[in-house]
MARVO-444140 format. One record per residue (C-alpha): residue in three letters; x, y, z. Coordinates in pm, whole numbers, padded with zeros to 5 digits, always signed. Layout:
MARVO-444140
ALAXYZ
...
This chain:
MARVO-444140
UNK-00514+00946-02066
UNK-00784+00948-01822
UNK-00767+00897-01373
UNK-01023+00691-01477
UNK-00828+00403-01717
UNK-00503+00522-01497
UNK-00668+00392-01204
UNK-00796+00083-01413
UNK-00472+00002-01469
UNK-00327+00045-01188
UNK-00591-00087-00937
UNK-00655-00364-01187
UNK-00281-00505-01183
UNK-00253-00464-00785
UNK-00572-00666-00729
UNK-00396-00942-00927
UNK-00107-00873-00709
UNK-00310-00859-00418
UNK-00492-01182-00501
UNK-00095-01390-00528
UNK-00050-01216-00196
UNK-00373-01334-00021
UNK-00293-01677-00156
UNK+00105-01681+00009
UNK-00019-01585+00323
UNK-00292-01855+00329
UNK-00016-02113+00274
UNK+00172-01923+00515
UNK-00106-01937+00785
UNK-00141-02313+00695
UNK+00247-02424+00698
UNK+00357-02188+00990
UNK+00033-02101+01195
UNK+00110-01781+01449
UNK+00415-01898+01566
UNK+00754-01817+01665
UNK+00891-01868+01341
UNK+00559-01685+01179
UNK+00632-01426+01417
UNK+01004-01403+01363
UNK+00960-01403+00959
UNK+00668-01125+00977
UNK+00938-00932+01190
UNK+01220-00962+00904
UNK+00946-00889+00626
UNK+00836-00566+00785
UNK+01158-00398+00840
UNK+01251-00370+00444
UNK+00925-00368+00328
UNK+00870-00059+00570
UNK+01177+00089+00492
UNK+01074+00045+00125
UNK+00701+00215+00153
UNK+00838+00450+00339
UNK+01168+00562+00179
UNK+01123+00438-00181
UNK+00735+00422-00254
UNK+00658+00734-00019
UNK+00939+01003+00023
UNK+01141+00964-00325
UNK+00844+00896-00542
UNK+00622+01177-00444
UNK+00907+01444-00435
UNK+01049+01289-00783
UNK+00765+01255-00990
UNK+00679+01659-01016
UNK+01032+01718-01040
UNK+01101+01421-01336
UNK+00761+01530-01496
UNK+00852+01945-01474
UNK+01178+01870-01677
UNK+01006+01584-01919
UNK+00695+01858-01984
UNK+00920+02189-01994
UNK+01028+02326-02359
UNK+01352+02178-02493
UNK+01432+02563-02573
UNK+01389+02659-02186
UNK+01673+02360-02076
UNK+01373+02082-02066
UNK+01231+01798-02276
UNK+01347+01467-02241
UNK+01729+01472-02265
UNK+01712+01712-01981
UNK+01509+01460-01803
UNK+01693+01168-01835
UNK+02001+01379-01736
UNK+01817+01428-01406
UNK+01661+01093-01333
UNK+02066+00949-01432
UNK+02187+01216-01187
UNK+01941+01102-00894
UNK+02020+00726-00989
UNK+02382+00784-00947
UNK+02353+00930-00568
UNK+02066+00712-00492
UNK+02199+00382-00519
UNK+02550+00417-00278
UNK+02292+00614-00069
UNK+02116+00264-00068
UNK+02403+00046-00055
UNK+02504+00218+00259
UNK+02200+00258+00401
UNK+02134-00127+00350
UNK+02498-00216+00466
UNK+02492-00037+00773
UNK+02129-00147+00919
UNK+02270-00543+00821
UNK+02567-00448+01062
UNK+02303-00346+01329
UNK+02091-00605+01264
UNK+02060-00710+01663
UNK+02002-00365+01790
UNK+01729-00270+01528
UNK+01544-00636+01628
UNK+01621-00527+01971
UNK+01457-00215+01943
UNK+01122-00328+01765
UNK+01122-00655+01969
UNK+01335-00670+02303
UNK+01053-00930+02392
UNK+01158-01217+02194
UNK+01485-01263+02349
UNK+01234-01426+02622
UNK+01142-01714+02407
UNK+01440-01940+02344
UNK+01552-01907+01943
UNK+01310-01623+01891
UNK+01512-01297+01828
UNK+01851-01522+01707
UNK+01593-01616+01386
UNK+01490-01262+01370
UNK+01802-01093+01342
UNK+01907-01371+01104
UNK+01601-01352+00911
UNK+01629-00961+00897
UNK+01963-01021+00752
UNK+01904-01219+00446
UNK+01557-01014+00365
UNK+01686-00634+00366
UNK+01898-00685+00049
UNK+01542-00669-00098
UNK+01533-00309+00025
UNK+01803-00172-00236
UNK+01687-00384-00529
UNK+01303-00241-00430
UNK+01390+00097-00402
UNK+01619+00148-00734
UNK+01241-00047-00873
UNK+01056+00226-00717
UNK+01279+00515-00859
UNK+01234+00345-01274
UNK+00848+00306-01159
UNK+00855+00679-01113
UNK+01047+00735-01456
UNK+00778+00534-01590
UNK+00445+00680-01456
UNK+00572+01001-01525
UNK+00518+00885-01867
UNK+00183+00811-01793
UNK+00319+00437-01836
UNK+00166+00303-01501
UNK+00128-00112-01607
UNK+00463-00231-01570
UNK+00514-00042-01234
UNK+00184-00225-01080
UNK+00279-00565-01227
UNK+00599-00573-01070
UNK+00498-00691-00743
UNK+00339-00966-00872
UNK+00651-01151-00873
UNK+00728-01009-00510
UNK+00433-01327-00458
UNK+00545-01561-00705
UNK+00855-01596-00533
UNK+00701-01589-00168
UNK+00469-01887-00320
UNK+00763-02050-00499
UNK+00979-02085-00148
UNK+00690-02159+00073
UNK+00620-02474-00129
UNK+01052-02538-00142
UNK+01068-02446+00218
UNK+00764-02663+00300
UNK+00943-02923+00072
UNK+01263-02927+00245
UNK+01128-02972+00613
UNK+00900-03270+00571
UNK+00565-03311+00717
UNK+00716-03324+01080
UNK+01040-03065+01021
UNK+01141-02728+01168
UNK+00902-02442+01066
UNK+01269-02219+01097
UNK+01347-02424+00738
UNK+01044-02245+00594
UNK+01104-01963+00719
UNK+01466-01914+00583
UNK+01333-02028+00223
UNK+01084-01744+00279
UNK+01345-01523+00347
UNK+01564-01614+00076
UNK+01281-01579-00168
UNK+01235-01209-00018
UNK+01585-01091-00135
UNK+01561-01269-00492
UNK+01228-01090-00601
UNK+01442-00799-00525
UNK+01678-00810-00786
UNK+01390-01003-01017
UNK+01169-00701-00981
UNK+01418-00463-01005
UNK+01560-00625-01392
UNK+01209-00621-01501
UNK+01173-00238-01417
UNK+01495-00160-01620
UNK+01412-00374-01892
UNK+01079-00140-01957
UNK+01251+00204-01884
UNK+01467+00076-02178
UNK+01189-00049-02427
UNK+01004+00310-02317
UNK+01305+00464-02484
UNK+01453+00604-02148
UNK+01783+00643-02122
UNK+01999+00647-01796
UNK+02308+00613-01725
UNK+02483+00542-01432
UNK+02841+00840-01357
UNK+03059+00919-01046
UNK+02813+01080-00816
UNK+02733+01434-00864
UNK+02523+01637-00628
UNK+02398+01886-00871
UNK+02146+02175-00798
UNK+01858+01961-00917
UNK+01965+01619-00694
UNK+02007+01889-00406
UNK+01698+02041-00385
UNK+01547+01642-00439
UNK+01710+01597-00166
UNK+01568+01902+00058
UNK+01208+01762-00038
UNK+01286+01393+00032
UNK+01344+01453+00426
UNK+01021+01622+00512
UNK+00845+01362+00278
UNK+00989+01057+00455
UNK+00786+01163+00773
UNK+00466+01358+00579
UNK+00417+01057+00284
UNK+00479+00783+00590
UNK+00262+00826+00851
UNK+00080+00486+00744
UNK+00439+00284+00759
UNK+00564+00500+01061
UNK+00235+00330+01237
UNK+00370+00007+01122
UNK+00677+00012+01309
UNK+00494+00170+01635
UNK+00232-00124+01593
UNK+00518-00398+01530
UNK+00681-00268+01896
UNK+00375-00278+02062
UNK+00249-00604+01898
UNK+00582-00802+01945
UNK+00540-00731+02345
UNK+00193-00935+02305
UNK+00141-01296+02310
UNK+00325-01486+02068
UNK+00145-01467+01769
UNK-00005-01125+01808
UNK+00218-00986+01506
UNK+00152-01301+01253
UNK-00235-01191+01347
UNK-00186-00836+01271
UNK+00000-00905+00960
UNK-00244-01156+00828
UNK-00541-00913+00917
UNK-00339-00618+00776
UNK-00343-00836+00467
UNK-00753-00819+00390
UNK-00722-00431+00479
UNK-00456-00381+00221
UNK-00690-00543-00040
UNK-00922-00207-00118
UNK-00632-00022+00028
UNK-00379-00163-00236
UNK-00611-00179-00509
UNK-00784+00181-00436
UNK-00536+00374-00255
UNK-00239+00331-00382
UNK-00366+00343-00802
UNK-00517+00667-00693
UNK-00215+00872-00555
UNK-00014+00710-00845
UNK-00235+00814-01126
UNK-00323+01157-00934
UNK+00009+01266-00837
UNK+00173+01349-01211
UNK-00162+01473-01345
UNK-00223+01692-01026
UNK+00116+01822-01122
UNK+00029+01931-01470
UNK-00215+02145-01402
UNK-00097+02296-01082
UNK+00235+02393-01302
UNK+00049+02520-01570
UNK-00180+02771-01317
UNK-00481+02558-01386
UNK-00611+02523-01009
UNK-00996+02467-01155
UNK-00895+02158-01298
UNK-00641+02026-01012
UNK-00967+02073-00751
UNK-01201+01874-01037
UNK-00919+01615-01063
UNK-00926+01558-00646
UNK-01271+01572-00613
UNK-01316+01305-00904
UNK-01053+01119-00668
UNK-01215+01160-00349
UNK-01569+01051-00557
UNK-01403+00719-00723
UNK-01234+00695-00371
UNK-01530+00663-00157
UNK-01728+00490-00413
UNK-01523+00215-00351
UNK-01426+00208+00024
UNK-01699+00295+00178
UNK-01861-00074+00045
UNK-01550-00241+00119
UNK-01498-00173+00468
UNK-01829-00225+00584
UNK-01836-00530+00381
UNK-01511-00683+00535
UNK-01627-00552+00885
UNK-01961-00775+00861
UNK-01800-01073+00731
UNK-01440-01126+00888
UNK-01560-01383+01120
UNK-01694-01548+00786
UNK-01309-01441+00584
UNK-01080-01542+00844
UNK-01258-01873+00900
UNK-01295-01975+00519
UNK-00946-01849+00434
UNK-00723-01908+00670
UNK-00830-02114+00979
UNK-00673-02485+00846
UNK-00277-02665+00935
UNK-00142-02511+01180
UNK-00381-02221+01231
UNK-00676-02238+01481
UNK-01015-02181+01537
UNK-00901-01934+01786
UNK-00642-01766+01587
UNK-00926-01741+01337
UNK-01170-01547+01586
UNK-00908-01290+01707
UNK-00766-01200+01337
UNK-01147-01142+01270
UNK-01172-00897+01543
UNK-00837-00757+01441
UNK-00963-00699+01105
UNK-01261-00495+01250
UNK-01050-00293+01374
UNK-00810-00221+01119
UNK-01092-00137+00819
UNK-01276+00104+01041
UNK-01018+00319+00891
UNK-01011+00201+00554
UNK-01198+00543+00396
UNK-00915+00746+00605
UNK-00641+00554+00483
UNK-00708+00578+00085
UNK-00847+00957+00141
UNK-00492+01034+00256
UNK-00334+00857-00086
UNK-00581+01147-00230
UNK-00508+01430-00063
UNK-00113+01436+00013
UNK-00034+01500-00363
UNK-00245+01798-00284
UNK+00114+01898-00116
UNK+00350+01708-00281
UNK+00212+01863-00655
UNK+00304+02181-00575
UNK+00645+02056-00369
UNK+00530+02137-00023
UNK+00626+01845+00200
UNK+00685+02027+00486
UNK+00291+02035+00570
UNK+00241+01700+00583
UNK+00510+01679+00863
UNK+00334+01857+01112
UNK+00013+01680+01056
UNK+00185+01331+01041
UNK+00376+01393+01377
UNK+00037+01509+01554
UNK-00135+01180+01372
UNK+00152+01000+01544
UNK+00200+01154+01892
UNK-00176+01021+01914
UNK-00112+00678+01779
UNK+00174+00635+02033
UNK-00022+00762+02329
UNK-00344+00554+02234
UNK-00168+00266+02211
UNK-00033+00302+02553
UNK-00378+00300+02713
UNK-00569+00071+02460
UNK-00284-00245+02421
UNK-00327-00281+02812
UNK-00718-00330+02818
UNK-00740-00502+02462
UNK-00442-00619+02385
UNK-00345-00643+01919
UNK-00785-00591+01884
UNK-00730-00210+02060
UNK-00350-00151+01895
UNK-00549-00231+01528
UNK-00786+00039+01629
UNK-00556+00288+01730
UNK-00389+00268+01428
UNK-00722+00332+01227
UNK-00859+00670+01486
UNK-00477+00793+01421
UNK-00532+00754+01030
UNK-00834+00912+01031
UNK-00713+01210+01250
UNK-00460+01224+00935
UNK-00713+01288+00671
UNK-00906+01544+00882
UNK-00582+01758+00932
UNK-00454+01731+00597
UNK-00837+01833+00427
UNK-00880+02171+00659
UNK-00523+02241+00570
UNK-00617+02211+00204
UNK-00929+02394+00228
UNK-00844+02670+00444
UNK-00518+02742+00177
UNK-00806+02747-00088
UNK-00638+02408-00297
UNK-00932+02187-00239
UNK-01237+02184-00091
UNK-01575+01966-00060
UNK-01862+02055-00289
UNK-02238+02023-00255
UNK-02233+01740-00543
UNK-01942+01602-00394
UNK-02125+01563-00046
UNK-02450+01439-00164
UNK-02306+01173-00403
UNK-02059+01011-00085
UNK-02405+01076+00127
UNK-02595+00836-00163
UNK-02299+00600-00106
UNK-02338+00566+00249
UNK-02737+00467+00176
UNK-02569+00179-00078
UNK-02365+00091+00199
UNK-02599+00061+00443
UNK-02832-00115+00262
UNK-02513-00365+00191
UNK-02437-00407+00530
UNK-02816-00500+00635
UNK-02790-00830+00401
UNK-02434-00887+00511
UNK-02560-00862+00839
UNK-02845-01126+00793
UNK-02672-01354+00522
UNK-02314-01407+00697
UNK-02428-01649+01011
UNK-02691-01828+00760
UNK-02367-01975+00615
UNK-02175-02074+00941
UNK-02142-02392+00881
UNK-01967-02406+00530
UNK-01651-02170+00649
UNK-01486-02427+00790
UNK-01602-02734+00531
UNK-01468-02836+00203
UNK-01300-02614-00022
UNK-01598-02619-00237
UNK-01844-02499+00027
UNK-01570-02248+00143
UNK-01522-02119-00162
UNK-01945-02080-00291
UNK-02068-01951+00073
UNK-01788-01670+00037
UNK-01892-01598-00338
UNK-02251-01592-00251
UNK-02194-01312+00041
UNK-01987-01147-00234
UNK-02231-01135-00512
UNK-02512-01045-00291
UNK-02330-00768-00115
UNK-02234-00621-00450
UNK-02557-00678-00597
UNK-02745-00504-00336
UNK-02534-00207-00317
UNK-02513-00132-00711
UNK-02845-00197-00694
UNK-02908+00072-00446
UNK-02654+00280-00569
UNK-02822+00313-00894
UNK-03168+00420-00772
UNK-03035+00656-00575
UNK-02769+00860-00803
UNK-02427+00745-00571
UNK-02275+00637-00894
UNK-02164+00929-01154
UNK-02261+00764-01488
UNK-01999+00938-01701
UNK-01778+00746-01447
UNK-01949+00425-01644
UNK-01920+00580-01979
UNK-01543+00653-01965
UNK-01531+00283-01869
UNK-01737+00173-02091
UNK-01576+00397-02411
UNK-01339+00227-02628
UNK-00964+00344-02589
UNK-00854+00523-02856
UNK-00514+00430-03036
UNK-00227+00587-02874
UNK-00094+00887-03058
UNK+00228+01147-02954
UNK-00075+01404-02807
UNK-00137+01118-02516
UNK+00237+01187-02397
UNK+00200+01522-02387
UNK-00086+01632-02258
UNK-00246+01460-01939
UNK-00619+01479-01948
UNK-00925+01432-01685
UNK-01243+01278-01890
């Protein structure tokens, strides 16, 4: 199986996701505006989902999947195959899920002090942190359900099965969706926004468990079998264990900037974190659909070849990343940096949300995609480390990424308030990448070609050339933004289709597209035979 259909897959079923997100927090942004219960809901969404990206999604997966996929790929007569690897993935569950229990039972207990922590402010606005702490409550059940997801997702793409783990949370939205409208229901048009806010929450925890059935139901029809024994910390669950700690910090820089932002952002103006989120929301779009199907399909391939000593492939299969990668950031962040004014307005500004909420999320969002290319460039290159089980590098360029964040934000918040926190956030990522691709290169496990460099240099002609219409075409269409839904909805896809028209266009002519990139999408898949399971290969 190819990165290319890998990524296909993948990026195609998170865009889907991605789209059911965008459309829950427009009704959000409608039914709640950037209020205090906004605000307090954003608060009790974070913490699990944080906890989740950065536990579940970013410390287990990468140091599980090489270990899963070394015992899957290893000869049945050297102790491997798959009976050996089920053993191990049953072993893991068994530890991992009082680990999360606890975890998840404890932090409930501590509710007020964690809220406290992350947003001592809101205890200054009457109701503010008591609907936060209860809010936080009823939503970090999720986190257990999500995680125990995350592990059978790993099982799965292991397997090079990677559509049932990036249609999962599509029903994360449905839910959202389903109790906005039962929340919205409930109140009536002049009712308590907290009523919406607790079906929200409510909705949170059940997609949980919803997601989490789903995920066990396909381990089970991809033959897996695990089973669930007394706890047994074997050698294997052990040394998991040793690579899990340094990966929580080295995989997580992204969500550790998440909680720094939510404690800086929650000591802003009330509304400042509903911004943030929202605007967060349009970055995650390329991010999500990009990023993330990237180090998913990279991470068990990288693996392959590293463990079988074939380092000329692993550096083709990174640079094909980092191509595909840029290919398709580069377009999107200038793209959403010319039009948020134009985004924000059409999509969002309506109900309960202002004009001027409108103008500073589209300032916010600036901010944020300026490090767009950073933050998928690091989905590439940490599986760099994590393929060959070194998460202890990562660390030390995380920590250094964050030490910087931390001190930025100090001086920026005061003089710019969210706008300069979003763009701390994005120099931090960025400082990231750079440390983590002169680590690579100087240890001789990747480094940038002369086709590599000319093909992102062709890109960022495309781009430009993009962003020069964008430029030009967004305040020509002013006045629609904030019309019907009609004229909304054909200004946006006309600033769409002409931005993408104008940089394929341009791409083309000048070679910034690989066309055997086209032909591997354009080539008909074969049918699926036993070979495809065993061996892993890059097109």
């Amino acid at each position: 199986m190819s990165l290319i259909r890998n990524v296909g897959t993948i990026g195609g079923l998170t865009a889907i996701s991605r789209v059911f997100g965008f459309a829950r927090d427009m009704l959000l942004a409608r039914m709640l505006g950037a209020g205090l219960a906004a605000d307090a809901f954003q608060l009790a969404f974070t913490l699990p989902n944080t906890f989740r990206r950065l536990f579940a999604e970013g410390a287990f997966s990468v140091a599980f999947v090489p270990m899963y996929s070394r015992e899957l790929h290893r000869p049945a007569a050297e102790g491997g195959g798959e009976e050996a690897a089920d053993k191990f993935a049953g072993d893991v569950l068994s530890v991992f899920v009082w680990v999360l229990l606890a975890f998840s039972g404890l932090a409930m207990l501590g509710m007020s002090g964690i809220v406290w922590a992350l947003a001592s402010e809101y205890a200054k606005v009457p109701g503010k942190f008591e609907l936060a702490v209860l809010l936080s409550r009823v939503t970090f059940p999720y986190l257990t359900f999500i995680s125990l997801m995350a592990m059978l997702a790993g099982v799965l793409n292991a397997r090079s099965r990677f559509g049932p783990a990036a249609l999962a949370p599509i029903l994360l939205n449905i839910f959202l969706i389903t109790g906005l409208l039962i929340g919205n229901h409930l109140r009536g048009p002049h009712g308590d926004d907290r009523i919406v806010a607790m079906a929200l929450a409510v909705a949170v925890a059940l997609s949980g468990i919803g997601q989490f059935l789903y995920l066990w139901w396909e381990t089970r029809r991809a033959g897996v079998k695990l089973k669930v024994t007394a706890p047994r910390f074997t050698p294997e669950v052990k040394r998991l264990g040793a690579l899990i700690l340094p990966a929580t910090f080295g995989a997580g820089i992204y969500q550790i900037s998440q909680f720094v932002d939510t404690f800086f952002a929650t000591a802003l103006p009330q509304g400042s974190l509903t911004l943030l989120k929202l605007a967060d929301r349009l970055n995650q779009m390329p991010l999500g659909i990009v990023g993330i199907a990237l180090g998913t399909a990279i991470l068990p391939m990288l693996s392959r070849h590293i463990h079988t000593g074939d380092g000329a492939e692993a550096q083709r299969l990174q640079a094909s990343a980092f191509e595909i990668g840029t290919l398709l950031t580069l377009p999107a962040a200038a793209a959403l940096a010319v039009c948020a004014p134009a985004f924000c307005t059409a999509f969002f500004v309506g109900g309960k949300f202002t004009p001027a909420d409108g103008a500073i999320m589209a300032q916010i969002v600036v901010a944020l995609v300026a490090g767009l290319p950073a933050y998928v460039i690091v989905k590439i290159l940490n599986p760099g480390f994590f393929a060959r089980e070194d998460t202890r590098t990562p660390v030390w360029t995380a920590l250094i990424s964050l030490v910087f964040n931390i001190v930025l934000n100090v001086w920026v918040v005061r003089q710019w308030g969210i706008v300069g926190l979003a763009a701390a956030t994005a120099c931090s990522a960025s400082l990231n990448c750079l440390l983590l691709y002169v680590i690579l290169h100087r240890r001789g496990w990747f480094h940038f070609t002369t086709r590599l460099a000319s093909r992102i240099a062709r890109q960022l002609v495309a781009t430009a050339a993009m962003a020069a219409l964008l430029y030009w075409l967004t305040p020509q269409l002013a006045a629609h933004y904030t019309g019907s839904w009609f004229a909304r909805a054909w200004s946006l896809a006309l600033l769409v289709a002409a931005g993408g028209t104008v940089f394929f266009a341009v791409a083309f002519a000048v070679g910034a597209i690989d066309k055997s990139v086209l032909a591997q999408l354009r080539r008909r898949r074969p049918a699926r035979t036993k070979a495809d399971d065993e061996i892993l290969e890059v097109e």
